[in-house]
C-alpha positions as CSV (number, residue, x, y, z in Angstrom):
1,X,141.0,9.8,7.7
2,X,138.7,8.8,5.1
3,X,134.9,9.5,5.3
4,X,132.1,8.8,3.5
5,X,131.7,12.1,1.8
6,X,135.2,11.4,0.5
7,X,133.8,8.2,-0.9
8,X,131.5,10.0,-2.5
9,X,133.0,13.0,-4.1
10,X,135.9,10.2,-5.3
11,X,133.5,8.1,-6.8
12,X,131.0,10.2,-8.1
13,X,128.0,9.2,-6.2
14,X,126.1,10.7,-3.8
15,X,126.2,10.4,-0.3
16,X,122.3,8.5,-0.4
17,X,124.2,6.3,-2.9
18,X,127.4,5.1,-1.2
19,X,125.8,4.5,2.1
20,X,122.8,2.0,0.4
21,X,126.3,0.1,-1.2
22,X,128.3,0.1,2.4
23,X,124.6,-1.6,3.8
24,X,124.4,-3.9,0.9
25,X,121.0,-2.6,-0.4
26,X,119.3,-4.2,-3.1
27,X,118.4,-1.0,-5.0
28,X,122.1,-0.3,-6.6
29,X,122.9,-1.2,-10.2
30,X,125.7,-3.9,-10.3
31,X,128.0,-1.6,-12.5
32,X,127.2,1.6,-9.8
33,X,128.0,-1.1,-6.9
34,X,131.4,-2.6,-8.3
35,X,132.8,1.8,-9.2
36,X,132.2,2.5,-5.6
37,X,133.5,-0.5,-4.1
38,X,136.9,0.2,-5.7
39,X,137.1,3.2,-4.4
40,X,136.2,2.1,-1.3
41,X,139.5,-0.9,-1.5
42,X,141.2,1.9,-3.2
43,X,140.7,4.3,0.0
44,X,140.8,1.7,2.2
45,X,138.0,2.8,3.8
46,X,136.4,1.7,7.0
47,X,132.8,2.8,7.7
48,X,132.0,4.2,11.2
49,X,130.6,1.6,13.2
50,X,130.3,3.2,15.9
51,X,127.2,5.2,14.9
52,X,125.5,1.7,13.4
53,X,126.6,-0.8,16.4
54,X,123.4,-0.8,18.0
55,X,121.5,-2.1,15.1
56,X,124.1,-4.5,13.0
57,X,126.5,-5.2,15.4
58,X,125.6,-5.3,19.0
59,X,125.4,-9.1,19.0
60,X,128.0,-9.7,16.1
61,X,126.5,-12.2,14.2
62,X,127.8,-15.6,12.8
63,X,127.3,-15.4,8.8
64,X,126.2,-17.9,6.4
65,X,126.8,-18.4,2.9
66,X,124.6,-20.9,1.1
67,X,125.8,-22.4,-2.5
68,X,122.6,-22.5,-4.1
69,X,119.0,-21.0,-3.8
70,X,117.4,-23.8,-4.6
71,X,119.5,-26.6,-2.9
72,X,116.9,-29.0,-0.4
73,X,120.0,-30.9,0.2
74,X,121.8,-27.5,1.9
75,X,118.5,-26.1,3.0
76,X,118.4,-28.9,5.8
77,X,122.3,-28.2,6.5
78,X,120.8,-24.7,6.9
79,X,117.6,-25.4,9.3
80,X,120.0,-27.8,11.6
81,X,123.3,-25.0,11.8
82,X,120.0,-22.5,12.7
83,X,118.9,-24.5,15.7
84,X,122.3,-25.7,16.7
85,X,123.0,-21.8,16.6
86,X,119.6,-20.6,18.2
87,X,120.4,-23.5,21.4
88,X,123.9,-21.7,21.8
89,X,122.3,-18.6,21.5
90,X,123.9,-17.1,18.8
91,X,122.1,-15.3,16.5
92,X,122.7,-15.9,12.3
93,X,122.3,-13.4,9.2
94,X,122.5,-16.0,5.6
95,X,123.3,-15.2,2.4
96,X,122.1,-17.4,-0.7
97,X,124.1,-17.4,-3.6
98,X,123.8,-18.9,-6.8
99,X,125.5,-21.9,-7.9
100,X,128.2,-20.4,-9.9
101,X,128.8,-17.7,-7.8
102,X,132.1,-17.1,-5.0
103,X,131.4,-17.2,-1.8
104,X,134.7,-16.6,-0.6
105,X,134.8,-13.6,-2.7
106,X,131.3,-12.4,-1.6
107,X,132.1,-13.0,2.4
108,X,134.9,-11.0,1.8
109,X,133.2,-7.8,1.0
110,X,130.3,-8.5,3.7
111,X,132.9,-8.6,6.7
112,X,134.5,-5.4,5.1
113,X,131.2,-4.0,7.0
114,X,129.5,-6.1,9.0
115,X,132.2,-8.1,10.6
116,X,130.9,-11.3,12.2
117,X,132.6,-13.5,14.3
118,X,132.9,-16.3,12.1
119,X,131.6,-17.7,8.8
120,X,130.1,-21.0,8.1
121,X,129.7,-21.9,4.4
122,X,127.2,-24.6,2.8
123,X,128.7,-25.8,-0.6
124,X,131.6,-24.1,-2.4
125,X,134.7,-24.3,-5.2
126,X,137.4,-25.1,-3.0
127,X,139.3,-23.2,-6.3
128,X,137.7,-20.0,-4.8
129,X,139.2,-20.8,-0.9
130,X,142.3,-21.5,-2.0
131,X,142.1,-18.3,-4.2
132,X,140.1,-16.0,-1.4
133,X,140.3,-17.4,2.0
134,X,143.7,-15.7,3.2
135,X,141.7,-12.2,3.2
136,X,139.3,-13.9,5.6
137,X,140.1,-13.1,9.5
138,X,137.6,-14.9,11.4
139,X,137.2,-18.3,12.2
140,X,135.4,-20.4,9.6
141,X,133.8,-23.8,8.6
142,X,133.0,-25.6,5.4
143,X,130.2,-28.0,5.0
144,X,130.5,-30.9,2.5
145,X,133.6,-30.3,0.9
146,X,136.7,-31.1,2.3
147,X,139.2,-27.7,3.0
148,X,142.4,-29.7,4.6
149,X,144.6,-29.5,1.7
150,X,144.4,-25.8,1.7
151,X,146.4,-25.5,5.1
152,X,144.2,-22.7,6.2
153,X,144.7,-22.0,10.3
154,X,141.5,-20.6,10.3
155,X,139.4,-22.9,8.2
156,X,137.9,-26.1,9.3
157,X,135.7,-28.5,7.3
158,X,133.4,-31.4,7.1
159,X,132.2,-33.7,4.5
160,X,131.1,-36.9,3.3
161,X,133.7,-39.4,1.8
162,X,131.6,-38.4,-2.1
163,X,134.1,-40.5,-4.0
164,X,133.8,-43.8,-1.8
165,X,130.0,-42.9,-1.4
166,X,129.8,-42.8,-4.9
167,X,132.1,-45.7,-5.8
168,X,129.9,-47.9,-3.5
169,X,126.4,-46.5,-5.5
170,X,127.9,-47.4,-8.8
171,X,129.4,-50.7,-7.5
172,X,126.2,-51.7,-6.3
173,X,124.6,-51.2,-10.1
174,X,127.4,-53.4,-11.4
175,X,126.4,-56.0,-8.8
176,X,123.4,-55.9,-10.0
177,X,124.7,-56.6,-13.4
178,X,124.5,-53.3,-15.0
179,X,127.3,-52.4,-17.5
180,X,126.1,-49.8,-19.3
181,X,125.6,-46.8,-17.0
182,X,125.3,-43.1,-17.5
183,X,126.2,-40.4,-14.7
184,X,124.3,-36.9,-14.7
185,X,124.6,-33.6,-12.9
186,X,126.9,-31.0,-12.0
187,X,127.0,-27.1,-13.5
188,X,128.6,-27.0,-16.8
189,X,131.0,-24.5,-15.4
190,X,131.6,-26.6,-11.8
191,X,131.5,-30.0,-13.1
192,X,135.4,-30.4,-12.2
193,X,135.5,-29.3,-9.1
194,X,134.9,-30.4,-5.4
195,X,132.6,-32.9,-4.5
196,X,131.2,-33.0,-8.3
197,X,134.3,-34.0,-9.6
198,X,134.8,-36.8,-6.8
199,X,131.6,-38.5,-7.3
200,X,132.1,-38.7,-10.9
201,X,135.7,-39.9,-10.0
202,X,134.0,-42.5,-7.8
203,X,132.0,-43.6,-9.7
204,X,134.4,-43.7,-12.8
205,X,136.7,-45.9,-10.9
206,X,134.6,-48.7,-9.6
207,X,133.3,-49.0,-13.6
208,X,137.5,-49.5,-14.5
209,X,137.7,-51.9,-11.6
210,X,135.0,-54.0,-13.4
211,X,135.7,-53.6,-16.7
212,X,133.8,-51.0,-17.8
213,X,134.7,-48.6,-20.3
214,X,133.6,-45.1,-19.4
215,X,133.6,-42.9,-22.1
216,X,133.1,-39.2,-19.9
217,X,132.2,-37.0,-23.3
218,X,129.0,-40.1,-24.1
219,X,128.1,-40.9,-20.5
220,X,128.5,-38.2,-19.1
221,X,125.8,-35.2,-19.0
222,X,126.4,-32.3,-16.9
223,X,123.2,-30.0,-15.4
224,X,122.2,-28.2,-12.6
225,X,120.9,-29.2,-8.8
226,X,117.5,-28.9,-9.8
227,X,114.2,-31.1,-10.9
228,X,114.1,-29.3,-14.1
229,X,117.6,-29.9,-15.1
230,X,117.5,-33.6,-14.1
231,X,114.3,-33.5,-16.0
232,X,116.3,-32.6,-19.3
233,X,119.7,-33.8,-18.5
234,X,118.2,-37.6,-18.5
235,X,116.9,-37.2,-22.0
236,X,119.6,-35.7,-22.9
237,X,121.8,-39.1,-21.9
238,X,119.4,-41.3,-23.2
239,X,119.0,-39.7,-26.6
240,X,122.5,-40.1,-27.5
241,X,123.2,-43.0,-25.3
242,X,120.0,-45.4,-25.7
243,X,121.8,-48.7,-24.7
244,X,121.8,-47.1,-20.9
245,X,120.2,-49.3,-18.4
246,X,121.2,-47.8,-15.1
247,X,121.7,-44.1,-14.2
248,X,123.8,-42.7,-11.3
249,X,122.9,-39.2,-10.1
250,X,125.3,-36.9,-8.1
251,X,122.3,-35.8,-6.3
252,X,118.8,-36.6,-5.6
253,X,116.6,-33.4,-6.5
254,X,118.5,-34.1,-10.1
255,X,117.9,-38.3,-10.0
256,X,113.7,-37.2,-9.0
257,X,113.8,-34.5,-11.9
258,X,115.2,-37.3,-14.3
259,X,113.2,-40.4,-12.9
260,X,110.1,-38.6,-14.0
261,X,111.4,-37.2,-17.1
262,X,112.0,-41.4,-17.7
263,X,108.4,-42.1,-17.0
264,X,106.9,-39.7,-19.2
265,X,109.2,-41.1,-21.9
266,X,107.8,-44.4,-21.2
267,X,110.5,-46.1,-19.5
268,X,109.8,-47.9,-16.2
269,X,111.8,-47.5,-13.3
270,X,113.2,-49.8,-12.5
271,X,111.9,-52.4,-15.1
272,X,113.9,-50.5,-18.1
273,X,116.1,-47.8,-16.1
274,X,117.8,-48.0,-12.8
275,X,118.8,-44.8,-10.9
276,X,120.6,-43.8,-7.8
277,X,120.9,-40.6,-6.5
278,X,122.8,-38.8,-3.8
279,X,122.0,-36.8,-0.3
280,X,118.9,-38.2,1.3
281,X,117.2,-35.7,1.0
282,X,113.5,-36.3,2.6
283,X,111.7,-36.4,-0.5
284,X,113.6,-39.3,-1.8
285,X,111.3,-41.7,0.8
286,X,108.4,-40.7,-1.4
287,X,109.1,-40.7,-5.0
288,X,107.4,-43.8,-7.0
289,X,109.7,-45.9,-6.7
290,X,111.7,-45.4,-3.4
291,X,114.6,-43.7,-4.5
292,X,117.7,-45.4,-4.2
293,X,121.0,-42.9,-2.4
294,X,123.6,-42.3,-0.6
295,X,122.4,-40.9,3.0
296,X,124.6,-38.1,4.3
297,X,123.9,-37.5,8.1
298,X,122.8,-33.7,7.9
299,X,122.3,-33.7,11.7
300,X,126.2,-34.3,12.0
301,X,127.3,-32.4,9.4
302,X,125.3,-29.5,10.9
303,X,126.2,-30.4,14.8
304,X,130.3,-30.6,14.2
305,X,130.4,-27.2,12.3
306,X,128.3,-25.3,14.6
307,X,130.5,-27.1,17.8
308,X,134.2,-26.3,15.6
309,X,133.3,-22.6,14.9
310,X,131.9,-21.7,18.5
311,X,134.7,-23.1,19.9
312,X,137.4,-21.6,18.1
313,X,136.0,-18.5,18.2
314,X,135.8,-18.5,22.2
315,X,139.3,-20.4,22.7
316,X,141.3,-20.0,19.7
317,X,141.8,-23.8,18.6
318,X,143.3,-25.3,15.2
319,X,141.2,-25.5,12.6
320,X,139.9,-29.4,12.3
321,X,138.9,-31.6,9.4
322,X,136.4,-34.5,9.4
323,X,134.7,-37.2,7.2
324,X,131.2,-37.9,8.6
325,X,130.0,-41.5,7.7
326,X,127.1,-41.9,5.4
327,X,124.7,-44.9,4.1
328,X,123.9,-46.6,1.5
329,X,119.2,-46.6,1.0
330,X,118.9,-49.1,-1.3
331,X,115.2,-47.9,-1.8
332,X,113.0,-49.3,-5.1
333,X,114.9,-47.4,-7.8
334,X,117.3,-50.6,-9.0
335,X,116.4,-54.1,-10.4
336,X,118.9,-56.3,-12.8
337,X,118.9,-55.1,-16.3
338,X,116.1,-56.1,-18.7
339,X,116.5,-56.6,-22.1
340,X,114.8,-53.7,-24.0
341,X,113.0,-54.3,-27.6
């Protein structure tokens, strides 16, 4: 049987070393922590648990993986799951993860040692389930992105309808009488994927039902989920694109960064520029003008995950897949278009 000074003499480490990797401590090098993980797959070893029960396992934990440290959008998803969990009383350990980053991947080699009862993830390439998932025993759920045409047993999901949401947010500018519209965020390197690539298909398709020629590569400026990259994303749009009266965001801590970003360019909002973001996120009430979004009903989201995964974890039931309804804030953010000098 494999043992930790195995690991060690294999690898080249010291004991001190291996055993700060096996309890995920911050204070390894990335290039020390991938050589003695190897090993460890290679071995296929399995760390005593015995002696560490009492103070990781004795209540095995239901883990979280958050897409994002920054996210407001998941950080209510987060604070709803933690009181849904706390009323159940189950207790939670959460991983953030950055927004590029696999989470399937990552949860992998956290249940390699602290194996929890089930996983709950916020955000997510379906890509990496489809790629990861099957080396995932426990029962799981994904929030806001929808995991039934992987086939997974044990993999439920829930999510908002993103391209209707977002063909109803762009069909509303075009009531309005908007024509020329721009769309901004999503990572450079996730912009095709999941719910990114569904709003912008949403919103794609209710401009060819009316008419309106789309051209991705002009209208189209990817960013991050954060203020600062709506901020620049928007000026971005507008300097190459300055015929742009309306702007659709796929989310609404991008659509605040860019509405100010407009403002201190001297557009008005929504005299000159409309917008429309996505998520309802809190804030959104308060900006100058009331944003307008689409409202995705966190409490929901958060109450059917937290209700799937307990009870397939006590009883054993199919994994299930569900569309929670959102609605449409119209807010302050849109007006008709205005003809600019």
């Amino acid at each position: 049987m494999t043992t930790i000074k195995d690991i060690a003499r294999i690898s080249g480490f010291s004991i001190g070393t291996v055993s700060r990797v096996i309890n995920h401590s911050s204070d390894v090098s990335p290039a020390t922590r991938e050589k003695i993980e190897a090993v460890i797959r290679e071995q296929n070893f399995q760390p005593n648990r015995n002696a560490r029960s009492l103070k990781q396992i004795h209540h095995s934990p239901v883990m979280i993986f958050v897409k994002g440290t920054h996210n407001i959008f998941l950080d209510a998803i987060l604070e709803e799951i933690q009181i849904q969990m706390h009323i159940h009383g189950e207790n939670t350990n959460v991983t953030f993860l950055g927004e590029t980053d696999n989470a399937v991947a990552e949860a992998v080699q956290i249940s390699m040692y602290q194996r929890p009862k089930g996983c709950i993830f916020l955000g997510g390439s379906v890509l990496n389930f489809q790629k990861d998932f099957s080396r995932i025993d426990v029962p799981s759920v994904l929030v806001t992105a929808d995991a039934s045409c992987l086939g997974f047993d044990g993999l439920s999901s829930y999510t908002t309808d993103d391209y209707s949401a977002a063909y109803e947010a762009v069909s509303y500018l075009i009531r309005q009488g908007h024509r020329e519209i721009g769309i901004i965020g999503g990572n450079p390197d996730s912009a095709h994927e999941g719910n990114v690539e569904k709003r912008i298909a949403g919103a794609a398709e209710a401009m060819r039902q009316n008419r309106i020629d789309f051209a991705e590569k002009e209208r189209f400026e990817p960013c991050g989920f954060l203020m600062d990259d709506g901020y620049a994303a928007v000026l971005r749009l507008m300097e190459r694109c300055p015929e742009i009266t309306a702007v659709f965001a796929i989310s609404d801590l991008i659509a605040i960064g860019a509405m100010r970003a407009l403002q201190d360019k001297g557009y008005r909002v929504p005299e000159d520029i409309s917008l429309i973001g996505f998520d309802g996120i809190p804030f959104a009430v308060y900006t100058n003008p009331r944003l307008a979004t689409i409202h995705q009903n966190v409490p929901q989201l958060a109450k059917k995950a937290v209700e799937d995964l307990l009870l397939r974890i006590k009883y054993q039931r199919a994994a299930a897949h569900e569309t929670i309804p959102y609605r449409f804030e119209p807010g302050e953010s849109i007006a008709s278009p205005a003809r600019r000098s």
